[in-house]
N, C-alpha and C positions, 0 to 999 in steps of 0.2 A: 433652606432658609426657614427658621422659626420665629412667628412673630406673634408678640403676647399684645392681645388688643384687651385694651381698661375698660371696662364696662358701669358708668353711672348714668343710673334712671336721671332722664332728661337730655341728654349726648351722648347716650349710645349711638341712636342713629347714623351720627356723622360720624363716629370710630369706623363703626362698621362697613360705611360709605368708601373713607378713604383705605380701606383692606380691600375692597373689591378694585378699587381705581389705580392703587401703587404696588401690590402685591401679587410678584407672581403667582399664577394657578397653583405650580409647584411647590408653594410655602405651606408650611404647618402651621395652622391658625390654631392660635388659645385663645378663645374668648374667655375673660377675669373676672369675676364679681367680687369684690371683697365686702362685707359687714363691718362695720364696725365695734366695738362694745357699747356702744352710747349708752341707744337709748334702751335694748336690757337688760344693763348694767345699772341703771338709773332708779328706774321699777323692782329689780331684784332688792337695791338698798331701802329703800323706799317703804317698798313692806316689809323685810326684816323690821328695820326700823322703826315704824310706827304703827304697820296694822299686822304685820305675820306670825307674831310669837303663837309658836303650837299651833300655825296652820299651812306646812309649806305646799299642801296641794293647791292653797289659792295665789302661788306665787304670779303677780300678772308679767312678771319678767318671761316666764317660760313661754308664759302666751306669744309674744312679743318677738321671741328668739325663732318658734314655729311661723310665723305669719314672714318674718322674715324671709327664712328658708323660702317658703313658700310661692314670695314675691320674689328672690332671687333666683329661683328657677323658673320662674314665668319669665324673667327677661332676658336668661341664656339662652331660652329657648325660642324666644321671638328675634334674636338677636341672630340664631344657628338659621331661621327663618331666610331672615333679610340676607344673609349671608350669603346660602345660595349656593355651598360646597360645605365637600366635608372639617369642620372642625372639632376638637375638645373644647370640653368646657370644662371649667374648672370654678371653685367655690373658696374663698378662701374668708376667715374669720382672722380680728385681728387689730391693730395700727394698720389702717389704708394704706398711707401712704409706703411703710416700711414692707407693707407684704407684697404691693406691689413693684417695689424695687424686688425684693427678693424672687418675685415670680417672673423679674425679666433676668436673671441672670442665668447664662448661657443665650441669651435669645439674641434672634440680629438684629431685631426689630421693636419699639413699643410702641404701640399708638395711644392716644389718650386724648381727650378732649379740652380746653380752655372751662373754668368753673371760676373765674372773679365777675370783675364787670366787663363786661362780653357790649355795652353799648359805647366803647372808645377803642381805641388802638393804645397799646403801653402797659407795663409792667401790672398794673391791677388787674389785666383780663386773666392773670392766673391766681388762685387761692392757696392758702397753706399746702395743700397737700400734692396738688399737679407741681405748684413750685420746687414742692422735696424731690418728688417723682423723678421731673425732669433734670435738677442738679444733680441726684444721685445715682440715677440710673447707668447702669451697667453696658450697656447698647445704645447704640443709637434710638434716637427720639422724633416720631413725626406728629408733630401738635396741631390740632384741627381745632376751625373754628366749629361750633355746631351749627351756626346759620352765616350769613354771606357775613364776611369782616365788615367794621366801619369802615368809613374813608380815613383815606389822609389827616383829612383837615379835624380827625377828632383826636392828634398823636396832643399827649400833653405839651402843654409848652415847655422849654428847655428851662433851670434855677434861674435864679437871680446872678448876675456877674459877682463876685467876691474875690476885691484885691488882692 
């Protein structure tokens, strides 16, 4: 069994919780980080743009792209921590969302975390990208809340009747 657990700063913890709780010992754990291009993509234009002509050593994008890395191996690695057995880690740059469909295909497993509003029950407690994740995805899907779900009584109410 191969299962590829999503890794985003703030609900890792509970990814990594429900691997150790639903996941046999015998599974091959990927722990995922993916980057986005945001934000230095943002900084790279930015000084092009208005302050870098004829100085790309002060690009603050590159800065940005290194801090990244940096911070993404700090949390594979706190993550391989928590864990608690042997897994790979893997790093991926990219569309989130699209890279990690990509990085579950072949796997049996993806675990991922809820990233909307996480203080009700219903379709908002997932955001753009868990919602692509999980429509797209190639394997089966187990979605963790990262702290205790609401109750019941915060499920939206049902529309309006309409004849």
């Amino acid at each position: 069994m191969r299962v590829i657990v999503w890794l985003v700063e703030g609900t890792w913890p509970a990814c990594v919780d429900a691997v150790r709780t639903h996941a046999p010992e015998s599974a091959e754990v990927v722990l995922l980080h993916v980057s986005g291009p945001d934000v230095p993509g943002v900084a790279h234009g930015a000084f092009a743009g208005l302050l870098g002509r004829g100085h790309p050593e002060r690009d603050p994008g590159d800065l940005l792209e290194e801090l990244g890395g940096t911070s993404a191996a700090e949390l594979l690695a706190a993550a391989a921590g928590r864990l608690g057995r042997p897994a790979v880690c893997e790093e991926r740059a990219g569309r989130v969302e699209r890279e990690v469909v990509a990085a579950a295909e072949g796997a049996d497993l993806l675990v991922l975390a809820r990233d909307g509003d996480r203080s009700r029950l219903g379709p908002r407690s997932l955001g753009p990208a868990v919602r692509f994740a999980v429509d797209h995805a190639p394997c089966p899907v187990l979605l963790v809340w990262p702290e205790p779900a609401p109750g019941l009584a915060t499920i939206p109410p049902p529309p309006p009747h309409h004849p």
